[in-house]
C-alpha positions, 0 to 999 in steps of 0.5 A: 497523541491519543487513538481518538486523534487518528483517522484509520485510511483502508483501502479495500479490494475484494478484502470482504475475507480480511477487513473484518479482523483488521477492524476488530483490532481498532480502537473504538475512539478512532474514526476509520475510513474505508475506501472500498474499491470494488464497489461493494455496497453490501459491504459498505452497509455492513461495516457502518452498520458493525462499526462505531465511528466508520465511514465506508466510501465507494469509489465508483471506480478501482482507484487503485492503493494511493488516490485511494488513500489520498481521498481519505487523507483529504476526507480525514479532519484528525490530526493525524492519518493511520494507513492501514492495508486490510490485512493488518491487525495489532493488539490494542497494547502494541498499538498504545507502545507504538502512540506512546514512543512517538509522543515526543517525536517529530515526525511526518511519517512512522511505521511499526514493523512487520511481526516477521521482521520484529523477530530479527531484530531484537537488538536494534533501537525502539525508533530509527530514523530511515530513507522509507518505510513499508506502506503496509501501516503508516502514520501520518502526520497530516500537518507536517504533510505540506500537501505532499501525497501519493503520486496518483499515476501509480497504481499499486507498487512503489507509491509509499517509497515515492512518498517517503523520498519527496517528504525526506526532500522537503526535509521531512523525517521518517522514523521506524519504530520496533514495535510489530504489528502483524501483516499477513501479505499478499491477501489484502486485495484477492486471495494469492491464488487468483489469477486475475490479482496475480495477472494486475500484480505483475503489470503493474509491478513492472510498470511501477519500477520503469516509472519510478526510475523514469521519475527520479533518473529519467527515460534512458536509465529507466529503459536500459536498467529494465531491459533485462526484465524485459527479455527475460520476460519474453524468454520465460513467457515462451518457456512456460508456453511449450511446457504448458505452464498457463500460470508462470506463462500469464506471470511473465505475459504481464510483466512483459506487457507492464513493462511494453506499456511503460516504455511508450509512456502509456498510464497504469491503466490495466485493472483485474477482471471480476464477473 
């Protein structure tokens, strides 16, 4: 496997302070397709314009993190898929360590590991066969895909642990390779300050796990293992409103309401407001 032989998938949301260093660390022979979520035609011409063979789309719409990156999977004609969050970067060298391990692999999806993690575990093997990985970075092998993608009624959270199961039920393998790449977490769509991303996270963090367990366990045990959350949303939500706590006060509002949605059966529909 060679770099020319993968189509780099990026999906951005308001990444205009990250994506440019996790494109830098890309190799030059590499295709790279960005989705860009917020509708940045600014954006869109700068980065065709800097980078050699990259295609910015914009969705029209914020697609959210996997009918995004099921868009360019099915847009990429490379052999293999590389799905990156924007604020991930490698170097080159790490990245030719990661290609030349799986050389004689299969597999359906590999995924280095986070640098943070890379520290701890120095002594466990360069490739180790497991039920998931972290959706921060992820190669796929397009033709051992068998059309399996991201459940598209996600919306952001979960998505890749969704993926992984229904590609180990098909019988596929996943492997983690020990090689680091860094990931700084939490900026890749809006900065960890702001209230609006903090608002959607929330949402759709509480909304993704009733959905996920609804998925594969059905309605009841979704409902009462989430319970808990539910009322302890309530309970914290009228805490930090006497104690006038307006951020831990719109927190739990948002999983209250994430979860509030889930239980009637009602899409991932709450998007984060940008004037």
């Amino acid at each position: 496997m060679k770099t020319k032989d993968i189509t780099f998938i990026i999906v951005t949301f308001h990444s205009d302070n990250v994506i440019f260093d996790c494109l830098n660390s890309l190799p030059n022979d590499s295709k790279k397709i960005v989705v860009e979520n917020s509708q940045n035609l600014n954006l869109k011409n700068i980065l065709e314009k800097k980078y050699h063979n990259l295609t910015c789309i914009l969705s029209n719409e914020n697609l959210g993190y996997g009918r995004a990156n099921n868009m360019g999977i099915k847009l990429c004609e490379t052999d293999y898929v590389f799905i990156l969050n924007p604020d991930v970067r490698f170097k080159v060298s790490d990245l030719e360590k990661f290609l030349e391990i799986l050389n004689k692999e299969n597999f359906v999806i590999a995924a280095p590991v986070a640098f943070e993690e890379f520290k701890q575990l120095k002594n466990i093997k360069q490739i180790n066969e497991v039920e998931f990985v972290k959706g921060f970075a992820m190669l796929l092998n397009k033709k051992s895909l068998n059309n399996i993608y991201f459940d598209e009624n996600f919306f952001l959270y979960l998505e890749e642990i969704d993926l992984c199961k229904r590609i180990r039920e098909n019988n596929g393998k996943i492997l983690s390779i020990n090689v680091p790449f860094i990931h700084l977490g939490g900026l890749s769509h809006g900065d960890r300050e702001n209230i609006e991303m903090e608002k959607s996270r929330n949402w759709h963090w509480m909304w993704s796990k009733f959905y996920f367990k609804k998925k594969y366990q059905g309605y009841f045990f979704a409902f009462f293992s989430t319970f808990p959350s539910f009322l302890s949303s309530i309970i914290k939500f009228l805490f930090y409103s006497f104690t006038n706590n307006k951020l831990k006060k719109n927190i739990y509002k948002m999983r209250f309401l994430g979860l509030l949605n889930s239980y009637f059966l009602k899409k991932s529909f709450y998007r984060p407001k940008f004037f």
